[in-house]
C-alpha positions in Angstrom: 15.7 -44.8 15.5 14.3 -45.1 18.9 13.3 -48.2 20.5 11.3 -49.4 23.8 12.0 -49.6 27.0 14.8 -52.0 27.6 18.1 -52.0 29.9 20.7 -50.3 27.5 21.3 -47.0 27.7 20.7 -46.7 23.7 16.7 -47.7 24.6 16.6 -45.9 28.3 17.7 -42.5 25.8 14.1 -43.6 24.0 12.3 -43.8 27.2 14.1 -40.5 28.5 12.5 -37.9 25.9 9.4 -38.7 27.6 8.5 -34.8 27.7 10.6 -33.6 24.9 13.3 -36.1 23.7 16.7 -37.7 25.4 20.5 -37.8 25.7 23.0 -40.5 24.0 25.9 -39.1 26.7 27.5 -42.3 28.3 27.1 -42.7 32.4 28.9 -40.4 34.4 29.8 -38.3 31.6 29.4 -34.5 32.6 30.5 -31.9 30.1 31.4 -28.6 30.5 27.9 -26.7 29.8 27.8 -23.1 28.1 26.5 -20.1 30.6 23.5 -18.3 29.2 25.6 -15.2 28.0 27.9 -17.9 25.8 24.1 -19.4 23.8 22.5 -16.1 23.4 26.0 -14.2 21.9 27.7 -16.9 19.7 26.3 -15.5 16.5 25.3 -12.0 16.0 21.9 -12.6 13.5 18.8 -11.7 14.8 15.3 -12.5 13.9 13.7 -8.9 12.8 12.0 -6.6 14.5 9.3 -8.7 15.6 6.8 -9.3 17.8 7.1 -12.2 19.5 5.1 -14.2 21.7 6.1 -17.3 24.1 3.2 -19.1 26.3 3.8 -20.3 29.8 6.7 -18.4 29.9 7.1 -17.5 33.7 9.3 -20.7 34.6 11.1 -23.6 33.5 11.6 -24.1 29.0 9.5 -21.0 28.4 11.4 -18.6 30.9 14.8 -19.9 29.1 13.5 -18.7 25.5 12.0 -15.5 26.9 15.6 -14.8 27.8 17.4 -16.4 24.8 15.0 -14.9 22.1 15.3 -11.2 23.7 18.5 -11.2 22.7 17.9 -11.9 19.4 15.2 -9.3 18.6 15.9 -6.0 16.9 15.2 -3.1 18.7 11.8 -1.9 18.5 10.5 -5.6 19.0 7.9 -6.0 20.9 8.2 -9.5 23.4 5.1 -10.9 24.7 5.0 -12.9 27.6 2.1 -15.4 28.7 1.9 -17.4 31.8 -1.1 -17.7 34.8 1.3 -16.3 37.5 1.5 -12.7 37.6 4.2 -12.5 40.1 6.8 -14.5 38.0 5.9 -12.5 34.9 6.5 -9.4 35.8 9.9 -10.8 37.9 10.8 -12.2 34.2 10.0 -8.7 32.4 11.8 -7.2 34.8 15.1 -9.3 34.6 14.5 -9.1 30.7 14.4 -5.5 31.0 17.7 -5.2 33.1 19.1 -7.7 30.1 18.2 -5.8 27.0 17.7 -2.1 27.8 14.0 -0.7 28.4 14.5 1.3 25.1 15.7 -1.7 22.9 12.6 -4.1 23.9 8.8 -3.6 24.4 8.3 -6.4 27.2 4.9 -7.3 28.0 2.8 -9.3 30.0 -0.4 -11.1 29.8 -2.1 -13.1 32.6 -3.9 -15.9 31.3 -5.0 -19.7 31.6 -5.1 -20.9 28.1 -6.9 -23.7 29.8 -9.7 -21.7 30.4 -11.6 -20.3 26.6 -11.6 -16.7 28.8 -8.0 -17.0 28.7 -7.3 -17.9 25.0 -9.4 -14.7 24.5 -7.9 -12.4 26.5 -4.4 -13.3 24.8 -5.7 -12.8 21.5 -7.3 -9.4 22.2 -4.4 -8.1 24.0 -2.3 -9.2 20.6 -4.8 -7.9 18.5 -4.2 -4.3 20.1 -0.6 -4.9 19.3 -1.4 -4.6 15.5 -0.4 -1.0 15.4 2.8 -1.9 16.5 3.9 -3.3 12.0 6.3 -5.8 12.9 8.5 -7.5 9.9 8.2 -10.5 12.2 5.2 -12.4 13.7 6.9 -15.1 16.0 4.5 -17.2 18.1 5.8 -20.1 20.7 3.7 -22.6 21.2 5.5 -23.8 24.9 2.5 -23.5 27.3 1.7 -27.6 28.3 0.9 -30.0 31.6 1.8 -33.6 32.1 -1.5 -34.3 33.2 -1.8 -37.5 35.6 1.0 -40.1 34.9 0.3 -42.0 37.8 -2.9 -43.6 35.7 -3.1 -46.2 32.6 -5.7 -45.8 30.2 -8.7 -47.5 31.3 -9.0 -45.6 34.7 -10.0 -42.7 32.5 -13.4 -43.3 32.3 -14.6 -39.1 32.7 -14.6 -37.6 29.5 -14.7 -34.4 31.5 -11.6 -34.8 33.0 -9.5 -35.7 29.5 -11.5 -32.6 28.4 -9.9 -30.6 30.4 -6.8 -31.9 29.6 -7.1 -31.2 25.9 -8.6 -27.8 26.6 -5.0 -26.4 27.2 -2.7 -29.4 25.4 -4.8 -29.0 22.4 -7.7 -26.7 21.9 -6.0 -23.4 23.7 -2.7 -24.0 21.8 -5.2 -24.5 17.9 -7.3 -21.7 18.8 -4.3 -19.0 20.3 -3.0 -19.9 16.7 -5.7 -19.1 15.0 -6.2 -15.7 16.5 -2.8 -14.5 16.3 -2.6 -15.4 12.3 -6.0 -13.6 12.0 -4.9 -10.9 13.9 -1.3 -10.8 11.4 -2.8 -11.9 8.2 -0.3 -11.9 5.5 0.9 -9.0 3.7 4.5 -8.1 1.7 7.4 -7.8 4.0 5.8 -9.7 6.9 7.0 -13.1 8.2 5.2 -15.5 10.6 6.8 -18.6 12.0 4.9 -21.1 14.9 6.4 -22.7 16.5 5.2 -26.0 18.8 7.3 -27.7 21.3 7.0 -30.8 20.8 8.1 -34.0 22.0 9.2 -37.9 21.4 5.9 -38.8 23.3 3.8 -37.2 19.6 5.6 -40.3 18.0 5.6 -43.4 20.1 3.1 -44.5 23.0 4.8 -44.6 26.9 2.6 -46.9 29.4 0.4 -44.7 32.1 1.1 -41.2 30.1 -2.1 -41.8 27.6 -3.0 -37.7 28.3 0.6 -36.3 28.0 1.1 -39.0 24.7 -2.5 -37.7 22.9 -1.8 -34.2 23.6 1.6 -33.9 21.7 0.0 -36.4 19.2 -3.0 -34.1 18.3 -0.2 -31.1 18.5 1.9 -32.1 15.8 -0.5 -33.3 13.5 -2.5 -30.0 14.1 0.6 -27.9 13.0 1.2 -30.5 10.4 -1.9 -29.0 9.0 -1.8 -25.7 9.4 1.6 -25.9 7.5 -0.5 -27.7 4.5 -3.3 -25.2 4.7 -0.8 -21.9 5.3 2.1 -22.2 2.9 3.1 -18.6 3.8 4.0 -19.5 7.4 7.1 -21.1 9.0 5.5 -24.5 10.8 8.0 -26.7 13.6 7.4 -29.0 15.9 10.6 -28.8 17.7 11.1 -31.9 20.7 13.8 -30.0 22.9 15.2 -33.1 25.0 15.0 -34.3 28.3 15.1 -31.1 30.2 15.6 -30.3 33.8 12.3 -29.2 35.0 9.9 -29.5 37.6 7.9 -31.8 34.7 10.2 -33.8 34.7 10.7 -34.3 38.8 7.1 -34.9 38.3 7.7 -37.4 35.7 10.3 -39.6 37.9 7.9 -39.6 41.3 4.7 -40.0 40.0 4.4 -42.1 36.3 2.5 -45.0 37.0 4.7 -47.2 34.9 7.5 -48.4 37.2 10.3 -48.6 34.6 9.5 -45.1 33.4 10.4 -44.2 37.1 13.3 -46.1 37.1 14.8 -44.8 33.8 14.0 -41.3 34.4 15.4 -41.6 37.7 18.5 -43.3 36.0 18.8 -40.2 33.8 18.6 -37.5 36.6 20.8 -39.3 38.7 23.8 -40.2 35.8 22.9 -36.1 35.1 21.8 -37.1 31.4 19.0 -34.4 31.6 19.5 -31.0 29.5 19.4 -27.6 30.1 16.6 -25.4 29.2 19.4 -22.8 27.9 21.8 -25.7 25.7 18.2 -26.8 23.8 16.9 -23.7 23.3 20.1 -22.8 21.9 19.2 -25.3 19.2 15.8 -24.0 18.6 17.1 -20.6 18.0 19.4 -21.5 15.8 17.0 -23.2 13.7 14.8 -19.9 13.5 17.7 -18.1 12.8 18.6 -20.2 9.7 15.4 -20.6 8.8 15.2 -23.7 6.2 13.8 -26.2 8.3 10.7 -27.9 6.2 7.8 -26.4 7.2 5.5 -28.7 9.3 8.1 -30.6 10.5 9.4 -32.5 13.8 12.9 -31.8 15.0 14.3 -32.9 18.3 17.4 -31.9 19.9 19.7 -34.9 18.6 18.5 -34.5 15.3 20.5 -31.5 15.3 
């Protein structure tokens, strides 16, 4: 469907989903886009009273869905948000709070690097103590991710430390945080659980100079692609949201050592073909909501 790296806009829209997937709009061509109050109130279904958990949710995609999937909670839900900066979680509880009602919403906080095993741990625990809480609904987002050094190729990365550390958080953190919150919600009658893991074009086809960012989302999908085989029970999607305007994706067009990757992302940001974080996660929500995706598999935004 996609092809590589070439001058027309059809293959630049390939190159463009570089950290989640890409727009077909032609050049110039700025729609109208829906306010946040217009995605989260179209449709009034809502996904349980459930607890629900998004990672690296104090900015950018994970922020958006914190706000989006608040409003489709039913009260008594308990919304758990995970992110490294303190300050910017508790700003985003506190704005999610003012949204939703104090009564209507449990929102709460945990302070972690999922890079770091102390972190995973800490996550788990503090959704383990959560168990008391019987949701109908275990929703877990899988959002927390780095680019990791674009400005490389391959054969610079000769420290098996430094990919390591990569993985840790692409890949290990995001398996293991998984792992714990399904142990911690085995399944029982009356309970759903649905994973989610945003995904990307980059899982499917190599881009020259992102090897780390490419392996990651590789070693993601397939991972969940498991888990979906091995777990029948629960609700498995990768879900690639599009090429979304985010500080990844200013990182993307000033530092990816592959020069026509610069140049087409550039092309995209500057023709404004770059999404919102609210108009894709209006899409990912509506999938949850109707809720007969296959399990296990990989969506993207213009799928949809």
């Amino acid at each position: 469907m996609h092809s590589f790296l070439s001058e027309s806009l059809h293959i630049k829209r390939s190159v463009s989903e570089f950290l989640h997937h890409s727009s077909p709009r032609l050049p110039g061509f700025s729609p109208e886009r829906p306010t946040m109050e217009d995605l989260i109130s179209r449709e009034p279904r809502d996904l349980g009273r459930a607890l629900c958990i998004i990672t690296g949710a104090s900015k950018g995609y994970g922020r958006a869905l914190a706000f989006q999937l608040s409003c489709r909670l039913k009260p008594r839900s308990v919304l758990v948000l995970v992110a490294r900066t303190k300050a910017q979680l508790n700003e985003l509880k506190e704005d999610i709070v003012s949204l939703c009602g104090q009564k209507k919403l449990d929102v709460r906080c945990v302070q972690a690097d999922l890079e770091e095993t102390e972190g995973v741990e800490k996550t788990v625990q503090a959704i383990k103590e959560m168990n008391s809480t019987e949701p109908d609904h275990v929703l877990l987002i899988n959002n927390a991710a780095s680019l990791g050094d674009v400005s490389r190729f391959a054969l610079s990365f000769t420290d098996p430390a430094e990919v390591n550390r990569y993985l840790s958080l692409n890949v290990s953190g995001a398996l293991s945080l998984t792992a714990g919150v399904l142990q911690a919600f085995p399944r029982r009658l009356g309970l759903r659980r649905t994973v989610v893991n945003i995904s990307s074009l980059c899982a499917l086809k190599p881009f020259p100079s992102w090897v780390l960012y490419c392996t990651g989302k590789a070693a993601r999908d397939m991972m969940f692609r498991v888990l979906a085989e091995e777990e029948p029970d629960v609700r498995v999607l990768s879900y690639a949201p599009g090429p979304l305007d985010t500080d990844m994706q200013l990182q993307a067009r000033r530092f990816s050592g592959d020069l026509e990757l610069r140049r087409s992302f550039s092309s995209m940001f500057s023709e404004q073909q770059l999404l919102s974080c609210e108009e894709s996660g209006s899409k990912l929500i509506k999938l949850l909501l109707d809720d007969d995706f296959p399990s296990g598999a990989h969506l993207d935004f213009y799928e949809l």
